[in-house]
N, C-alpha and C positions, 0 to 999 in steps of 0.2 A: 610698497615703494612708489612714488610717486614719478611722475617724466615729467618736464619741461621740454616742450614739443616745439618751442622756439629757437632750441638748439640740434646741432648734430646732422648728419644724414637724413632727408627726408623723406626718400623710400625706406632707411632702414629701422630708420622712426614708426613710422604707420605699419611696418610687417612686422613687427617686434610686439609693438601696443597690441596689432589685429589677434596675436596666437591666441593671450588670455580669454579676450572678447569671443571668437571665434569656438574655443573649448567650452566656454558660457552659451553663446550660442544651441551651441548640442547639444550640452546637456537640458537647456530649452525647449528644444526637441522632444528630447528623453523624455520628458513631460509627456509633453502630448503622446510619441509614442507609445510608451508604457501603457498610457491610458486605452490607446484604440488596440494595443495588442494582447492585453489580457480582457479586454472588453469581447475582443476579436472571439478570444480562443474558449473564455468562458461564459461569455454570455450569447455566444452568435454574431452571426451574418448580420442580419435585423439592428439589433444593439450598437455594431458596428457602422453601419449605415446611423441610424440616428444619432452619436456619436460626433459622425462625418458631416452629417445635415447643418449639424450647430454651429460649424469655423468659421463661415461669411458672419455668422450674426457676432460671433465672439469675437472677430476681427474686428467690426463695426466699434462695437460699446471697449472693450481692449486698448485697441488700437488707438480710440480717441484718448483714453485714460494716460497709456503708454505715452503718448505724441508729447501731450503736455510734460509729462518727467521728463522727456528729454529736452523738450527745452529747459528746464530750469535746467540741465546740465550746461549746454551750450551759455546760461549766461554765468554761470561760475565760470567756466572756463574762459569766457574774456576777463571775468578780475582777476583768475589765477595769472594767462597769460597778461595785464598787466600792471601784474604787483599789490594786488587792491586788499590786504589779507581783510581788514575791515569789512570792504564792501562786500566780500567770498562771505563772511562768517552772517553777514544781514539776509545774503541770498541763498543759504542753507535755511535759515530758521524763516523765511519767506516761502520756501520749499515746503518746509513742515505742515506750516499752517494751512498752505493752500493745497497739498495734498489731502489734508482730511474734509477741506470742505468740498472740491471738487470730489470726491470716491461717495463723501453723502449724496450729494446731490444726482450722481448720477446712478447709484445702487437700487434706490425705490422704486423708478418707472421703469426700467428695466426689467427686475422681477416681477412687477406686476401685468408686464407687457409678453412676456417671453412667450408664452403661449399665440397669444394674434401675428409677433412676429413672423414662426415657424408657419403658420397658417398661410400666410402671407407669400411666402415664400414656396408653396405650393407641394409641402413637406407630405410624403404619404402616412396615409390613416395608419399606416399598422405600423410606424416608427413613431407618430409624433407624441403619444406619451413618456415613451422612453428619452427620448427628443427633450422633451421640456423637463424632465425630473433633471437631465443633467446641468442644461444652463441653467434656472433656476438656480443653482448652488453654485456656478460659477460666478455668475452677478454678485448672488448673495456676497461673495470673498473680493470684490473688485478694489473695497482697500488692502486688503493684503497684497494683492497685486502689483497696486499701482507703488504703495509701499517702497517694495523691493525694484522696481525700475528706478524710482526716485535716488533710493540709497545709492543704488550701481552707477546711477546718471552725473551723483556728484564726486562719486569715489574718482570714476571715470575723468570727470572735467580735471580734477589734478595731474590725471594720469593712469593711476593706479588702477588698471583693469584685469591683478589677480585675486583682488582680494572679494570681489563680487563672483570670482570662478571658484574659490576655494567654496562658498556658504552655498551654492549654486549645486555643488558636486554632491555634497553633504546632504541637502532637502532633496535630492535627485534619487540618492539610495532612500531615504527614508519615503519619497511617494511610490516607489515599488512595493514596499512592503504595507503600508496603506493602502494602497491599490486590493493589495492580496487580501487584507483582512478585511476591508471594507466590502469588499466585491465577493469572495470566496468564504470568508467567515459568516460575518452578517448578513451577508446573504441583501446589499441594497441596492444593488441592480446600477443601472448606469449611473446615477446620482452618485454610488460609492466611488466613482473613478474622478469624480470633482469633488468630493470631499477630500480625497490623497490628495487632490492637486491646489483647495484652495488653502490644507493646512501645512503645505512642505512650504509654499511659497510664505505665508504669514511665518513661520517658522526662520525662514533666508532672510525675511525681510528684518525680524529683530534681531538676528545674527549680526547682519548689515550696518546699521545704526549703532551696535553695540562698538564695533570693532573702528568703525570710522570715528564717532566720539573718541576713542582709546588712544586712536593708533595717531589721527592727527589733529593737530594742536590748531592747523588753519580752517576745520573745521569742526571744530568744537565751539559749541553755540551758549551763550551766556544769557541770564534776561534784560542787559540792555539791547540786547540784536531782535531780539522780537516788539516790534512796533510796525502801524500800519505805512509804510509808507507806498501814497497810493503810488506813484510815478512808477518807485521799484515794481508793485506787483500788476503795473499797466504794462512792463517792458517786459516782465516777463511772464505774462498774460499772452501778451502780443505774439511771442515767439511760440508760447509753448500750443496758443490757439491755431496757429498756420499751421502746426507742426499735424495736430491734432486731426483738424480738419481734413488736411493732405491723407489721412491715415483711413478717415471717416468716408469720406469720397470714394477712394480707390477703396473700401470696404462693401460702397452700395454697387460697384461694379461688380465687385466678386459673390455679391448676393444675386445680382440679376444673373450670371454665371450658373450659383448652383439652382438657380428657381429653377432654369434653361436646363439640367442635369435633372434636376428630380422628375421632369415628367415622363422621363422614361424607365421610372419603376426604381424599388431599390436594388436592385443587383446593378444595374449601372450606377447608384448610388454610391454603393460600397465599393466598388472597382476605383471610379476615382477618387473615391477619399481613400485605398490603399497608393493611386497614382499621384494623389497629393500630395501624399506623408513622404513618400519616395523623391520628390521634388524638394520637398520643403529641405529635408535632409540635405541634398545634393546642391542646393543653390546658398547654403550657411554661410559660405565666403565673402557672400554679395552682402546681405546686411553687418555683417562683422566690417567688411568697406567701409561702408556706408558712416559708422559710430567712429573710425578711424576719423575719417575724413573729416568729420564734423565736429570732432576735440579737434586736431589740427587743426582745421580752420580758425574754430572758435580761439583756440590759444594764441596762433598766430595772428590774428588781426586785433586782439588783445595788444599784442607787444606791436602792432604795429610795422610786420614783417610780412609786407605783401611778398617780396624774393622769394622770403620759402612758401607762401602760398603756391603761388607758381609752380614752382619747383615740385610742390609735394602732390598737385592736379593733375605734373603732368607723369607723376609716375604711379597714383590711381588709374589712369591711361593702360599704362601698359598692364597691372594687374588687375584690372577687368580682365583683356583677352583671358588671362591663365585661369582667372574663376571662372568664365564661361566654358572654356574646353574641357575643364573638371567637371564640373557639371550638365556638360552635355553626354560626358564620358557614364558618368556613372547611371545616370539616365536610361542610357541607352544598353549598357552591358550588365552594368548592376539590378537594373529595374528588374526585372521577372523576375531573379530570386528574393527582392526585396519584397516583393507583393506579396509571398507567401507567412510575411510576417502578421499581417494584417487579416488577413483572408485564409479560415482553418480550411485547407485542401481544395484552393482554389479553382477553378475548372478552366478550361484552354477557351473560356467563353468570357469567366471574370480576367482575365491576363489577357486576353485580346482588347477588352474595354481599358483598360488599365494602362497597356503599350503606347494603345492608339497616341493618346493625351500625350504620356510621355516623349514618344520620338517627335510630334507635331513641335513642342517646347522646345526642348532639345536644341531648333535650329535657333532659335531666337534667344538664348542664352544672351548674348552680348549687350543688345541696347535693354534686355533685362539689367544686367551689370552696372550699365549706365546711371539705368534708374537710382540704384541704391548710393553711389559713389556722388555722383553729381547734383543729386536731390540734397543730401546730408550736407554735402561740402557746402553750397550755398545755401542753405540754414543757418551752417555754422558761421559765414559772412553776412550774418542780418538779412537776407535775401530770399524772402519768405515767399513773398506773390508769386512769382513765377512756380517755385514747387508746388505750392498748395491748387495754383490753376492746372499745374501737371495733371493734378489727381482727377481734375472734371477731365481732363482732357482720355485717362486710362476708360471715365468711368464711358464716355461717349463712343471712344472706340471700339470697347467691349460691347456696347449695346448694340451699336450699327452691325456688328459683326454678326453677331447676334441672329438680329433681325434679318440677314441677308443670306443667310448659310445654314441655321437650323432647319429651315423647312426644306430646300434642294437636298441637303447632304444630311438631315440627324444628327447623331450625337456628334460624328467626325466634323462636323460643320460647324459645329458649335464647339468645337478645341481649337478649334483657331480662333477662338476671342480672349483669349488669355494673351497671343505671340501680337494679334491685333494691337491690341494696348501696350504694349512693351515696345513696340515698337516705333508709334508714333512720339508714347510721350518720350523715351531714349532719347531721341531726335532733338526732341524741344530740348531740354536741359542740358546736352551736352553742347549747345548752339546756344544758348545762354549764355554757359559760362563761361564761355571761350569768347562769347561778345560780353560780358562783363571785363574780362583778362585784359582785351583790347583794350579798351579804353580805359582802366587804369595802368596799365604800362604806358599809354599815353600820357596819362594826368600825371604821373608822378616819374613818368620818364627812366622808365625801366625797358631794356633793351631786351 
């Protein structure tokens, strides 16, 4: 069922939309999870750790694939929101096509890189084989990937953000038991926990396409709709490039992050990629925000409804606080029994490294929040530069942090470069948008 996000309640709009999004979200998760907790239990510590080493570099090459499918959603969702069904069904099959040429293009160098990557990145010796067998095969699937974002990203731009949960939940049982055969049967070591993950996802992704061809008529693609038209795929080139890049940036932060983590061996390796997973889990609400936020916008300025813009920013406003407190919450009370999911019989040494990170975060929840809500919202209003410079601005905070606190203080010195970054850029974007707001209640004289 689709929303029209131009009408109705605008908090009750975005918490409605969020549930589906947010259940997709986790089972997201569930991915990755699965993967580091039968990695955890059946192949080791070690396993687990290189596993852990590979998320800055997955986030990088991902994240950049990811960024762009969501913009082609952001701009369906201005023809949905205004009325364009023509130009919606030209910028589905615009989607298509530059989905498989961007996922070629960036699939080859990738895998042939993945190895000098982790090198790079100062990954230890006695991980980094297991390290590169598994990305390798993630890259390898990077179309199946980006695939299934694309499909979610237009489902999404009409509204309909349960029908990417239902194929979501589906691929989600089916890579646990891939996991299990890949890994426990065949006996392929890390590499089998990214063959579950790159074939549940290619699996969601033609599910996806199948059912949105079916299900709706306004985006069902004919072959007059596939033509090059350069301007459409420079506009949404454009959006889905900031998007991209914003993803890519804040990715080489999080690499300088884990380089900073690996030099003190893998058992702190493994500790916080279990205080990762634990995070990652707990802070779901913020990017579920964030895809809210950024259909809303994109719909609304579609129809030309700056009011409910407004209206709908400033009640992202208030549910930031409540993602944050959730997430500080579970962080902090949840965390130690959550680590033992990741770490077979962890010791009061892995759960001390593991805490550390988490209670340090914990406080910095909120202009975390920020980031995802007010970054996406102005996406969703064409208002690229400022996010995309956000993300130099995470990666520079993180570094300076970095530089100034791992040597005085160690590992503990070095978790405050995660709250470093969250916080500055918070800052920036929420002071953006709120001087964006200004002066269009100026310009068009809204009170």
């Amino acid at each position: 069922m689709k929303t029209d996000m131009t009408k109705g309640n605008p908090m009750k709009i975005i918490l409605l939309f969020s549930i589906p999004v947010l259940m997709g979200n986790l089972f997201q998760q569930f991915y990755n999870m699965v993967d580091t907790i039968i990695v955890g239990q059946y192949l080791g510590s070690k396993a687990l750790a290189a596993v852990g080493s590979t998320g800055c570099i997955m986030f990088l090459v991902l994240g950049f694939a990811n960024g762009i499918a969501q913009g082609f959603g952001v701009m369906a969702s201005h023809a949905f929101g205004a009325k364009k069904e023509k130009l919606l069904k030209h910028y589905v099959a615009l989607a298509i096509i530059l989905t498989v040429i961007v996922s070629a293009v960036l699939t080859i160098p990738t895998v042939l890189a993945s190895r000098q990557l982790l090198i790079w990145l100062n990954t230890p010796d006695d991980i980094l084989v297991m390290a590169d067998a598994y990305i390798k095969v993630i890259f390898a699937g990077i179309f199946c990937t980006m695939s299934y974002n694309v499909a979610s990203g237009l489902l999404r731009s009409i509204g309909d953000s349960k029908t990417p949960l239902y194929f979501l939940i589906f691929s989600s049982v089916l890579n646990i038991v891939l996991d299990i055969f890949f890994i426990v049967v065949v006996k392929a070591g890390t590499a089998g926990a990214a063959y579950a993950t790159v074939i549940s996802q290619g699996i969601a992704a033609v599910l996806s396409f199948i059912v949105m061809f079916k299900k709706y008529d306004l985006l069902r693609t004919s072959r007059e709709d596939y033509y090059m038209d350069w301007s459409g795929i420079w506009r949404m080139l454009s959006i889905g490039l900031q998007m991209a890049l914003n993803y890519s940036i804040t990715a080489i932060g999080t690499m300088i992050f884990q380089a900073a983590v690996n030099v003190f061996g893998s058992q702190v390796v493994a500790a916080y990629t279990a205080a990762s997973k634990v995070s990652n889990i707990a802070t779901q609400t913020m990017p579920t925000l964030g895809t809210a936020a950024a259909t809303y916008c994109g719909q609304n300025l579609g129809a030309g409804r700056y009011d409910r813009i407004f209206k709908g920013m400033k009640s992202c406003f208030f549910i930031c606080i409540g993602c944050a407190v959730l997430a500080a919450a579970i962080n902090c009370f949840v965390g130690p029994y959550m680590i033992g999911w990741f770490i077979t019989s962890p010791t009061a040494t892995d759960i001390d490294y593991a805490m550390k990170y988490l209670k340090i975060a914990s406080v910095f929840m909120l202009p975390l929040a920020w980031i995802f809500a007010y970054r996406n919202g102005l996406q969703g209003l064409n208002k690229g530069l400022v996010p995309m410079l956000s993300g130099a601005m995470e990666l520079v905070s993180r570094w300076i942090a970095i530089l100034a606190l791992s040597k005085p203080f160690g590992y503990g010195g070095v978790c405050f470069a995660d709250p470093a970054a969250w916080l500055t850029t918070g800052i920036l974007l929420i002071v953006t948008y709120y001087v964006w707001e200004m002066r269009m209640r100026k310009k068009i004289q809204i009170k």
